[in-house]
C-alpha positions in Angstrom: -27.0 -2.3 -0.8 -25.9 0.7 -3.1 -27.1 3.2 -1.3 -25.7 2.0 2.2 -22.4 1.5 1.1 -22.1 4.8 -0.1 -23.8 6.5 2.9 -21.2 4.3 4.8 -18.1 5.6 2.6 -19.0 9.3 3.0 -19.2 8.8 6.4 -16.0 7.4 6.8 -14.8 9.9 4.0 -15.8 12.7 6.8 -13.5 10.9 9.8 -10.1 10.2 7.6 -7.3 9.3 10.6 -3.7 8.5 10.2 -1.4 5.7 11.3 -1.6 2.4 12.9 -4.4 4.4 15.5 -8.0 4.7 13.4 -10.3 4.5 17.0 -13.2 6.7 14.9 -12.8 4.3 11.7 -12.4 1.5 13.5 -16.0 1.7 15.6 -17.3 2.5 12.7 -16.6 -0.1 10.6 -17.3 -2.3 13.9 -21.3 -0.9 13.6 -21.7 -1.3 10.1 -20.8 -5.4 10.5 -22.7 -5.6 13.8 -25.2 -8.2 13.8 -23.6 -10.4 11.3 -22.6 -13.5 12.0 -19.2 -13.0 12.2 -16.2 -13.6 14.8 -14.2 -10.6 15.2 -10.9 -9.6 17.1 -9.3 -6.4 17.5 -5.9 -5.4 17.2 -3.8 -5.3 20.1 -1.1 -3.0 19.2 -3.0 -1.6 16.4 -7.1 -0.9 15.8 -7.5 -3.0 13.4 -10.8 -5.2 12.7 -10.0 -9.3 11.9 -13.9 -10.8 11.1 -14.3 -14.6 10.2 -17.4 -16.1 8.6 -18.0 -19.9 9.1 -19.3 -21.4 6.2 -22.2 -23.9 7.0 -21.2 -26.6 4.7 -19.6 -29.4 6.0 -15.7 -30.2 5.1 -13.4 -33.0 5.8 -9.5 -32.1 6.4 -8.3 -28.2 6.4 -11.0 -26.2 5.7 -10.1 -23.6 3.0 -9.8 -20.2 3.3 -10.2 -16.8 1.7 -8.3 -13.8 3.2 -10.1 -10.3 1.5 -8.6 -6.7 2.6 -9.4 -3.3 2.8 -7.2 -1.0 4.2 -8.2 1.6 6.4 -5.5 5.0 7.0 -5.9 8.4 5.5 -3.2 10.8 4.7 -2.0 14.1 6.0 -3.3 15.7 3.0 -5.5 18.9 3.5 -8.7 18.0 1.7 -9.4 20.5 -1.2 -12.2 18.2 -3.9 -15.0 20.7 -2.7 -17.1 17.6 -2.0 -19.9 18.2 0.5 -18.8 15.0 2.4 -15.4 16.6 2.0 -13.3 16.1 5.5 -11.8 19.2 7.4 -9.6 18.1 9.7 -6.5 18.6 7.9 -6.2 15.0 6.7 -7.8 13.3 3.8 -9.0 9.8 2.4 -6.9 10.9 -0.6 -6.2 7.0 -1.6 -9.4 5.8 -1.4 -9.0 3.8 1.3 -12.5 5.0 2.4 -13.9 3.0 -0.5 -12.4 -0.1 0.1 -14.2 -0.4 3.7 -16.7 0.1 2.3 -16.6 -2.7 -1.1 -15.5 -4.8 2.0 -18.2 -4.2 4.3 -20.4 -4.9 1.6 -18.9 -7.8 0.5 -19.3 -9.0 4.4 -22.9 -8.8 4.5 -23.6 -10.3 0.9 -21.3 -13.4 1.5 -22.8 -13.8 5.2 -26.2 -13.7 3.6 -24.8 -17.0 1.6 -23.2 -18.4 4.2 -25.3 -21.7 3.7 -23.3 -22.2 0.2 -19.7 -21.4 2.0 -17.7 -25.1 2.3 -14.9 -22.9 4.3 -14.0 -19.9 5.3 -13.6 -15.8 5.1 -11.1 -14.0 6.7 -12.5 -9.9 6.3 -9.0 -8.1 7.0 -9.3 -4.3 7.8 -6.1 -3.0 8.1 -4.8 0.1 9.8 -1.1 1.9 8.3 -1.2 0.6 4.9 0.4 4.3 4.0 3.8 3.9 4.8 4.0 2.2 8.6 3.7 -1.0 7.8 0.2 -2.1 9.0 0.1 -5.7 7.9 3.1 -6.6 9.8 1.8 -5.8 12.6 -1.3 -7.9 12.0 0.6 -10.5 10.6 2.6 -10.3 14.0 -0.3 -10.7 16.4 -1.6 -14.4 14.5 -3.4 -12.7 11.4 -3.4 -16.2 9.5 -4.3 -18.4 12.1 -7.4 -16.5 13.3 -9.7 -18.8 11.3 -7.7 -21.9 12.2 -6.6 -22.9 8.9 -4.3 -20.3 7.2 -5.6 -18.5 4.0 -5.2 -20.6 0.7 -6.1 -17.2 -1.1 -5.7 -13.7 -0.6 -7.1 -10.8 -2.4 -7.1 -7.0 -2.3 -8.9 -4.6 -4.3 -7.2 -0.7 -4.6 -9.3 2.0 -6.2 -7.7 4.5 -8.4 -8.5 8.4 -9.2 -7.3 8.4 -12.8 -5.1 5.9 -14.5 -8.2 3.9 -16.4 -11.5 4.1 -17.5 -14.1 4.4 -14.5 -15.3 0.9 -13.8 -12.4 -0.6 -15.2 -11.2 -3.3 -13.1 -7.1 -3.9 -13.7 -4.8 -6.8 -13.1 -1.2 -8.4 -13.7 0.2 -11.5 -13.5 3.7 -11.4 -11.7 5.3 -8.1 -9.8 2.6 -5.7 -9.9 4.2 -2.8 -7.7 7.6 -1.8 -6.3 9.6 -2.8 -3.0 9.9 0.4 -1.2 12.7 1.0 0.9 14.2 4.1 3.1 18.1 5.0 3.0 19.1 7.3 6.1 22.6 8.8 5.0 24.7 11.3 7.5 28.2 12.4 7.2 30.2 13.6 9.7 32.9 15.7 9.5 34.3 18.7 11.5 33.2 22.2 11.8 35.2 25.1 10.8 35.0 29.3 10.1 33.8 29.3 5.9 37.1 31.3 5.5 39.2 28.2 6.2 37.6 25.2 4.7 41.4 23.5 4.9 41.5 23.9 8.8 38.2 21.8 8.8 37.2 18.7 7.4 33.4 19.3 5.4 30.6 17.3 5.3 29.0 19.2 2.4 30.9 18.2 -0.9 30.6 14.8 0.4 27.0 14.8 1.1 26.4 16.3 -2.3 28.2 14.3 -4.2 26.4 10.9 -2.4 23.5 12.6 -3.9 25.0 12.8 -7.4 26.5 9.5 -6.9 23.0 7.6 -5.5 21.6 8.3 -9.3 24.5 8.1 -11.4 25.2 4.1 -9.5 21.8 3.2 -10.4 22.3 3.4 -14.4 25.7 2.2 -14.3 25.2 -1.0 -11.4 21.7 -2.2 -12.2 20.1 -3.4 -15.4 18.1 -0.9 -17.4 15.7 -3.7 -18.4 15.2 -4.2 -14.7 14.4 -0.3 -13.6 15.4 0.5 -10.2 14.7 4.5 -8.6 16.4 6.2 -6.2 15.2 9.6 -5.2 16.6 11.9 -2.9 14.0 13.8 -0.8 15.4 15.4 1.9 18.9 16.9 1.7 20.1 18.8 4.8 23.1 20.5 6.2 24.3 23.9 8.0 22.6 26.9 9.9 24.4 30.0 8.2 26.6 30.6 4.9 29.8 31.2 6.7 30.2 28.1 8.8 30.9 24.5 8.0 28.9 22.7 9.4 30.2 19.3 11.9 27.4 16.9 9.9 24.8 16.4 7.5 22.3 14.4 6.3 20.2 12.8 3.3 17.0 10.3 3.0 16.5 8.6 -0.3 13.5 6.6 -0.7 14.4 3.1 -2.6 12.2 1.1 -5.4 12.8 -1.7 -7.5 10.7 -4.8 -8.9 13.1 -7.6 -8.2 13.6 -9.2 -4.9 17.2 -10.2 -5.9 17.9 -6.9 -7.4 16.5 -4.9 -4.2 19.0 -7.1 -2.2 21.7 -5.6 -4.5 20.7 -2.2 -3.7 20.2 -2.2 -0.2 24.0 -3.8 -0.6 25.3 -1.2 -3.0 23.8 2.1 -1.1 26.2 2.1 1.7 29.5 0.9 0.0 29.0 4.0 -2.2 28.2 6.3 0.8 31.8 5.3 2.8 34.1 5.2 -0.1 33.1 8.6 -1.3 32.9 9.8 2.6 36.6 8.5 3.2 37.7 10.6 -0.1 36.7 13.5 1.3 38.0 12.7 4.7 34.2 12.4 6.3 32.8 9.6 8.0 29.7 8.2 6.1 26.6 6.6 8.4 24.2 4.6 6.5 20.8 2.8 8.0 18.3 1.5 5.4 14.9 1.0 6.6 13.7 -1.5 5.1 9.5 -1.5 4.4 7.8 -3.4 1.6 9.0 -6.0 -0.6 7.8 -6.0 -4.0 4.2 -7.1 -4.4 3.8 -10.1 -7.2 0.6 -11.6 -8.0 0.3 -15.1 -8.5 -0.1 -15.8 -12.0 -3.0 -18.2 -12.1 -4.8 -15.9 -8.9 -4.4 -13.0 -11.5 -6.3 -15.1 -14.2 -8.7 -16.0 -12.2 -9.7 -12.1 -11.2 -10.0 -11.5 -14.7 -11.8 -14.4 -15.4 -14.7 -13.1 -12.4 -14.4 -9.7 -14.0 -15.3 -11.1 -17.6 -18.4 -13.4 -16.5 -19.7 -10.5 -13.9 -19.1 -7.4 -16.1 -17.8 -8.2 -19.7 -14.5 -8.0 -20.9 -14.3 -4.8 -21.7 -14.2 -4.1 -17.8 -10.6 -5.8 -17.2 -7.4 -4.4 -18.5 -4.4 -6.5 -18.3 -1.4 -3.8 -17.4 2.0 -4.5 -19.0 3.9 -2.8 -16.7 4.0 -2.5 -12.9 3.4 0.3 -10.8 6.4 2.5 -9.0 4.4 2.5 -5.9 4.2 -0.1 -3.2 1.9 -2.3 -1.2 2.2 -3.7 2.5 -0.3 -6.4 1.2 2.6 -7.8 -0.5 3.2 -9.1 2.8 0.4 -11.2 2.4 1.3 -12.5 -1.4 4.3 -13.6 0.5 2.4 -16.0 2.6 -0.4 -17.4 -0.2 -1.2 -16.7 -3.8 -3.5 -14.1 -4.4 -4.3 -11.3 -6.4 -3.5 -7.3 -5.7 -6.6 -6.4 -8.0 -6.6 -2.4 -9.3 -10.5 -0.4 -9.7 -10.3 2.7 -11.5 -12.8 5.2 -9.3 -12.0 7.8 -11.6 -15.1 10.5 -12.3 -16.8 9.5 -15.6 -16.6 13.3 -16.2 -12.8 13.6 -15.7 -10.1 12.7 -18.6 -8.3 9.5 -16.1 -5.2 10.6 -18.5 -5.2 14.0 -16.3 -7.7 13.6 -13.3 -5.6 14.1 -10.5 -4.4 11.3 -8.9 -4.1 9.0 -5.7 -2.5 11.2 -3.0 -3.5 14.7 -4.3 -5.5 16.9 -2.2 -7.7 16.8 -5.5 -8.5 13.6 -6.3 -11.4 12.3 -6.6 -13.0 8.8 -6.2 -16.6 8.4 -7.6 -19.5 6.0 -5.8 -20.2 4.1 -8.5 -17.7 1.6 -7.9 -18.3 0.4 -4.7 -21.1 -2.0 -5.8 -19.2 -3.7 -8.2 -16.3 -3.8 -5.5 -17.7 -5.5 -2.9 -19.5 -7.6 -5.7 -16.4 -8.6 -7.6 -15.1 -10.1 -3.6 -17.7 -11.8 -3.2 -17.6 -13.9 -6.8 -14.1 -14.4 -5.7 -14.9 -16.2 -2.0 -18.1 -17.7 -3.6 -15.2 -19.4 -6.7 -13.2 -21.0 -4.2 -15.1 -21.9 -1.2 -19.7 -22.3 -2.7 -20.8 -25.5 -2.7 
């Protein structure tokens, strides 16, 4: 199917669209799993594709089930690889998300082809918003684990990286595996003045900055260092003109850590530190956290398992166990929530490139080769075929 799947991931490469609304994607991962014998449903508040494959062997009690994903959003990330499949319309598959329909797609039609040795069943999860909007809440909202009637006993996910490892090199962890990720939404209100008489006016600005300087210097002196947290501030605003103080102003911060407890903390912490600095300068100090992922923790035993599949299929020398997690974050976390599973890491990385400098997921350079997608959609099918063959 080699040649297929990569025909299908250019073509998808060429269409990148971002958000919860994917219409082009979505029909087009709709033709490439038409005629298989598969029950799908559509998202109702998103476009997202939910296919489930029957397996033909008889089962007394629940029948068990496998969940695989692939998620399915670009980026707004104007597209500069020089590829000839290269997309121009100002976004970009820069995560490789483009590669995962396609592992998954292939992984649809090999385990429907076996469908005769399946004693339960495969959920086929293609999931819209994975960048940053939440896209597996909303599925999980409109009955993603009862669409097969029995809710998943496994769940697995495969991400594709530009650099990071060796091309080929199939990566897993047992326990947290990638960051919660959460959103602070600071503003400080205060009250305008003339810059010649800061005294007549009360001004949101020292205050504001010192939050800033505060949000860092509260995360090395209220949190473990064995037990990282980060806090970065990306958007600092305040003021129209050098010679007025302004009535307000405002930060974002975005919020990681790899500790559910320890994220509680911090969503805690943020705005005690923001009023108490606000009321010493004589400022009101607003605070709304957003919160979006939890941290994303592979089942231990699920994570043994992968690399178990990636020994017999490929050798050992394709899996790498990492040490430490990543700083980014996963709405399939979601999903480890609700049944063990495995957030499972392929490095797509150009056998040409150095992965110690390639660029990297995100950039409007990066680069994700073809040769992977075989082994993808083959390492998801081992896993369904492990849990649920006859």
């Amino acid at each position: 199917m080699t040649p297929d799947l990569i025909a299908l991931r250019h073509a998808l490469h060429r269409i990148p669209e971002v958000g919860l609304q994917l219409p082009k994607t979505q029909a087009m991962i709709l033709e490439a799993l038409d005629g298989l014998p598969l029950e799908i449903t559509l998202g109702e508040t998103v476009t997202s594709v939910v296919a489930v494959l029957r397996g033909e062997v008889a089962t007394q009690g629940k029948r068990p089930v496998v969940l695989l994903r692939a998620d399915m959003d670009a980026l707004p990330v104007e597209e500069r690889t020089g590829l000839d499949y290269a997309a121009d319309t100002g976004t970009m598959h820069a995560c490789g998300h483009d590669l995962h329909m396609a592992m998954l797609v292939g992984a649809a039609h090999e385990l429907c082809a076996r469908r005769d040795r399946l004693a339960g069943d495969v959920i086929f999860m293609f999931q819209p918003g994975e960048e940053g909007v939440d896209g597996a809440r909303y599925m999980l909202e409109e009955g993603l684990l009862d669409v097969a009637g029995s809710r998943p006993d496994w769940v697995y996910a495969i991400h594709v990286w530009a650099a990071l490892d060796p091309h080929g090199t199939f990566s897993t962890k047992p326990g947290t595996v990638m960051a919660s990720s959460d959103v602070a939404k600071v503003r400080v209100v205060g009250r305008g003045g003339h810059g010649s008489t800061p005294h007549a006016a009360a001004d949101p600005v020292p205050a504001l900055a010192e939050i800033t300087t505060a949000l860092n210097t509260m995360v090395t002196r209220r949190f473990d260092v064995q037990n990282p947290v980060v806090v970065t501030v990306g958007l600092l605003q305040a003021g129209t003109i050098a010679n007025v103080i302004p009535e307000d102003g405002r930060l974002e911060a975005t919020l990681r850590t790899f500790d559910t407890d320890v994220r509680a903390k911090l969503l805690a912490t943020i705005p005690e530190v923001v009023s108490g600095i606000a009321a010493a300068h004589g400022v009101t100090g607003e605070t709304e956290i957003v919160e979006q992922y939890p941290v994303t923790v592979n089942d231990p035993a699920e994570a043994d398992a992968v690399a178990a599949a990636v020994t017999d299929l490929f050798g050992a020398d394709r899996h790498l166990r990492w040490e430490k997690p990543l700083a980014g974050a996963e709405d399939f976390s979601r999903l480890l929530l609700e049944a063990p599973g495995c957030f499972i890491g392929l490095s797509a990385c150009p056998p040409e490139l150095d992965p110690a400098t390639a660029p990297f997921n995100h950039s409007a350079y990066a680069r994700f080769d073809d040769g992977v997608l075989a082994d993808g959609a083959r390492l998801f099918t081992e896993l369904a075929l492990r849990k649920i063959g006859a």
